[in-house]
C-alpha positions, 0 to 999 in steps of 0.5 A: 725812116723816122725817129721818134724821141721820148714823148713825140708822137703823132696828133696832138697833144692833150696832156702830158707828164715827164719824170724821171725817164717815164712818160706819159701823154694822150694824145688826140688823132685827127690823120688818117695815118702817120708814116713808117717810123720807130721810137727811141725807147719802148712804149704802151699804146692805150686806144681810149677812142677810135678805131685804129690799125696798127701796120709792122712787120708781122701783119696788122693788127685792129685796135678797137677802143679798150686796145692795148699795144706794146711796141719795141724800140726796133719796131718799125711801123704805122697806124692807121685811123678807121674812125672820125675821131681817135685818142690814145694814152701812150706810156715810153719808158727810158732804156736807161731808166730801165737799166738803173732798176736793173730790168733786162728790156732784151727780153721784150722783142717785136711788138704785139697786142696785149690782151691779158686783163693783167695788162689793161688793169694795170695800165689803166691804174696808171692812166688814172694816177696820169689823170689824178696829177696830185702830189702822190701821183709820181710815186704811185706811178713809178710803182705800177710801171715797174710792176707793168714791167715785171708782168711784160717781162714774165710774158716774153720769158719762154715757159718751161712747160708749154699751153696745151693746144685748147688753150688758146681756143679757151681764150678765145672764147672768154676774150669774145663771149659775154655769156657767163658759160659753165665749167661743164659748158666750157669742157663740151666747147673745148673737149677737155675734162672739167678738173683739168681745165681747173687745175691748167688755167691758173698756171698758164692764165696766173689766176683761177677762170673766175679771177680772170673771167672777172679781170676780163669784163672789168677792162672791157668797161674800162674804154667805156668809162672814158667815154661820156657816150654810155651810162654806167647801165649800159656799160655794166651791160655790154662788159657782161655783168649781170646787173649794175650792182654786181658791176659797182661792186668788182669794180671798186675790188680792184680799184678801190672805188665805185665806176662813178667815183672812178669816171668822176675822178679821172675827170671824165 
């Protein structure tokens, strides 16, 4: 069985930043798959492009573009590469760069696709400061990866209460339904009253159904912004925004700053 080290991936190597016990890389993939291995330390896999499937012991899971994967130090696995071509941001953090903030990686087990726009967003603050590589970049990374860490954390901690059963029916319908559905519509779908589904989402989504419905289309855009092939028409399109306006404009409330500006400095 294959070990990987810190920063040895599978492909080739398209840039790639060390500090401190954090990596991070991106990596182009030209195989149609790797072997059966596990790495040394904990990683975020990020699929900028490419269809990929990730293969362990729980089944196989796709991974479209926009995909996000964490995989333990335990973890065996291998992928496999649906696509002509395929690219990844991979994020591995040091066991001991762990311990010296005092976070309990114990808690984090297996491995499992992270769909929760919390995630992506924050992940992909990082990749943007990766991009950036500019004198304030180090900090501005070890800051977000140790908030990646306390969202990881808080996900893998067992609840005291448990999600009602609609629960996972609401994300999957939020997750694959572009269309702005109403609270009352949403209530028909599921079969749970309107104040209920309002007073449940925020303790079990952390953040209201707008909140979360706004995060969710931002990190749909977020893959293709990465990408030359879409126009930022077409991109506010296919994340479900109304129009572009609407788009520029929850875009820059989470990041500061325009799509364009965003897809122009992360050297798009």
């Amino acid at each position: 069985m294959q070990i990987l080290t810190q920063s040895e991936y599978f492909g080739v190597q398209r840039r790639e930043l060390f500090h401190k016990g954090i990596s991070l890389s991106e990596y182009d993939y030209f195989d149609p798959g790797t072997p059966m291995h596990y790495h040394e330390n904990p990683y975020f896999m990020y699929v900028i492009a490419g269809n990929m499937v990730d293969v362990n012991k729980s089944g196989a899971s796709l991974l479209p573009p926009g995909s996000l994967m964490f995989l333990n130090w335990q973890e065996v696995h291998r992928t496999e590469k649906k696509s002509n071509r395929g690219r990844g941001f991979h994020l591995q953090i040091e066991r001991k760069w762990l311990e010296a903030q005092e976070i309990n990686a114990g808690l984090w087990e297996g491995s499992q696709v992270l769909n929760h726009p919390d995630f992506h967003l924050q992940l992909s603050k990082i990749h943007y400061e990766f991009r950036q590589a500019d004198n304030f970049s180090i900090l501005s990374i070890e800051l977000l990866v140790l908030e990646l860490c306390g969202l990881l954390t808080n996900k893998f901690i067992v609840p005291l209460k448990h999600p009602p059963l609609w629960m996972d029916q609401l994300k999957e319908i939020l997750h694959g339904s572009a269309e702005n559905l109403s609270l009352e519509e949403l209530s028909t779908e599921l079969g749970v009253h309107p104040v209920h589904i309002s007073r449940t989402v925020p303790v079990f989504l952390d953040s209201t159904l707008g909140e979360y419905r706004r995060k969710l289309r931002v990190s749909k855009a977020l893959p293709l912004l990465l990408s030359k092939e879409a126009s930022l028409a077409q991109i506010a399109f296919e994340s479900g925004f109304s129009d572009q306006s609407h788009f520029n404009r929850v875009f820059k409330s989470y990041y500061g700053k325009t799509p364009a500006r965003f897809r122009k400095q992360a050297g798009v």
